[in-house]
C-alpha positions in Angstrom: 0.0 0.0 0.0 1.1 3.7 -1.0 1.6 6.3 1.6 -0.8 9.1 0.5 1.1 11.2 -1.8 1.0 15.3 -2.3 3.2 15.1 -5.2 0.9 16.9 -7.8 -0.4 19.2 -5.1 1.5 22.8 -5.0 3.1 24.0 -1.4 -0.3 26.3 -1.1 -3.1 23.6 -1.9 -0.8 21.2 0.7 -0.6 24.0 3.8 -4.2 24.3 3.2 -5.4 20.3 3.1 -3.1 20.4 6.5 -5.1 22.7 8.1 -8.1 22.3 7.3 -8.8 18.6 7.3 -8.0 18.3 11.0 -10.1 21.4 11.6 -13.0 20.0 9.8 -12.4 16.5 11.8 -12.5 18.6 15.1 -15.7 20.7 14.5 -17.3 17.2 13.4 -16.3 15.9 17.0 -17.3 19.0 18.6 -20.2 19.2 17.5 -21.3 15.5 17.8 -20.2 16.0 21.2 -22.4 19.4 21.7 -25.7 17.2 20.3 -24.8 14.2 22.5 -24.5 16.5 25.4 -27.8 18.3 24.8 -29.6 15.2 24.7 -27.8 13.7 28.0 -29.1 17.3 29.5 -32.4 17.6 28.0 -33.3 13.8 29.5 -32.2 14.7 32.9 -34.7 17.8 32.7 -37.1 16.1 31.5 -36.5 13.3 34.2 -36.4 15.8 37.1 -39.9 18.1 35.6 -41.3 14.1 35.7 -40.7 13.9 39.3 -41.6 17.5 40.1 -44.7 16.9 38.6 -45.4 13.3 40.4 -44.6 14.7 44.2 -46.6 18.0 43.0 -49.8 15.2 42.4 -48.5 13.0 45.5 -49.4 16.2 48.1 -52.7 17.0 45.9 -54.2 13.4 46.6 -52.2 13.9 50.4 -54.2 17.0 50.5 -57.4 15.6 49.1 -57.4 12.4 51.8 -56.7 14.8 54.5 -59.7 16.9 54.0 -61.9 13.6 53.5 -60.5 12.5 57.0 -60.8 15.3 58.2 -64.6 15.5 57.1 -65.9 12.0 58.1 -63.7 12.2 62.1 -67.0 13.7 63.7 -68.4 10.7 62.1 -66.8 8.2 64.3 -68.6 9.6 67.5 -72.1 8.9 66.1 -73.8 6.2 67.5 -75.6 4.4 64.7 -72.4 3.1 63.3 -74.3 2.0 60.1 -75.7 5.8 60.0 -72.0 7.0 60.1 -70.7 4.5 57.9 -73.3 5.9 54.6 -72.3 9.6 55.5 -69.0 8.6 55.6 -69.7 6.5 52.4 -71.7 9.5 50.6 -69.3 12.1 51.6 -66.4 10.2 50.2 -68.4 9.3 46.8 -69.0 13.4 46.7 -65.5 14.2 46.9 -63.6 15.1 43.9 -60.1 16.4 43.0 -58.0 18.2 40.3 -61.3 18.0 38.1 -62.0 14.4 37.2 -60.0 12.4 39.9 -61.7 10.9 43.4 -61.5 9.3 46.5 -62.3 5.7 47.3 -62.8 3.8 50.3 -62.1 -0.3 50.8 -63.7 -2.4 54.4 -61.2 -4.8 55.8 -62.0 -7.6 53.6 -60.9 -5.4 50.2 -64.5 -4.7 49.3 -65.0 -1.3 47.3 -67.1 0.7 49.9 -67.0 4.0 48.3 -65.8 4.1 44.3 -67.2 6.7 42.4 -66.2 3.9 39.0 -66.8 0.6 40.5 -68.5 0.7 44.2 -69.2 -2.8 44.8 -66.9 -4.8 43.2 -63.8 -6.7 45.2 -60.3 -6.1 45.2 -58.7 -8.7 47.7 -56.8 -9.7 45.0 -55.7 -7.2 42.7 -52.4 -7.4 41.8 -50.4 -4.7 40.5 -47.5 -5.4 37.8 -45.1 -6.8 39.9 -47.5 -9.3 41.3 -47.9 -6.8 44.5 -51.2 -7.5 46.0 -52.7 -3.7 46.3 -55.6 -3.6 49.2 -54.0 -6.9 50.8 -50.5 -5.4 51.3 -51.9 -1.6 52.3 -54.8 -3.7 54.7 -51.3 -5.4 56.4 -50.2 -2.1 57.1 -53.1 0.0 58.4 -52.3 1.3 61.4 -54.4 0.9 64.8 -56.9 3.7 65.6 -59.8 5.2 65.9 -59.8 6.7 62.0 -57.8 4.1 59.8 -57.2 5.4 56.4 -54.7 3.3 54.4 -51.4 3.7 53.4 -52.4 4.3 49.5 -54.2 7.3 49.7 -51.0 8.8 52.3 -48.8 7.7 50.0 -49.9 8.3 46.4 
């Protein structure tokens, strides 16, 4: 193989293929660089407005299950328990958040007791897509009291 040869090239046309070739390599590099680094950048934002956004709607719904604790509390003194338990039920169904969103309620044994979608169906074993079990798990980790409210509606 021949090295490359600048034989029929004058002294100019040579100086100049010198200079500019590597410049031309290096803006190419640069700028490959600049687009892979705007990218890398642009995904982090986008990342970090994607969890702004989630922990912004985490303290709405926080927000929205405190005010429906805080709504059906005087309920729990009331001594017709089934009384308390459809105002309670009613007031829940009532409640609604950022425009279409709502509250829901599950007894003990995972049955809907207040769904504005579904309100009598079952949920002991829905499973979420890691094979989770949703009311069993948050029912496991209600904590003792007077006004229970599960762990799903503090957390999400």
């Amino acid at each position: 193989m021949k090295p490359l040869a600048f034989r029929g090239l004058r002294l100019q046309a040579k100086i100049l293929l010198l200079s500019l070739v590597p410049l031309r390599v290096a803006v190419l590099a640069l700028t490959t660089w600049s687009a892979l680094e705007r990218a890398r950048t642009t995904d982090d934002t986008l990342a970090q407005q994607r969890q702004a956004m989630i922990a912004m709607r985490e303290r709405g719904i926080r927000s929205a299950a405190e005010v429906a604790r805080s709504a059906i509390r005087p309920l729990l003194n009331m001594a017709d328990e089934d009384e308390a338990q459809r105002l309670a039920r009613a007031m829940i169904l009532g409640m609604k958040f950022d425009g279409d969103s709502y509250l829901f309620a599950y007894d003990f044994r995972g049955n809907k007791v207040a769904n504005a979608n579904n309100p009598s169906s079952n949920s002991w074993d829905l499973q979420d897509a890691d094979g989770q079990y949703i009311v069993r798990d948050d029912r496991s980790a209600i904590p003792p009291g007077p006004c229970r409210t599960s762990p799903a509606a503090r957390a999400i």
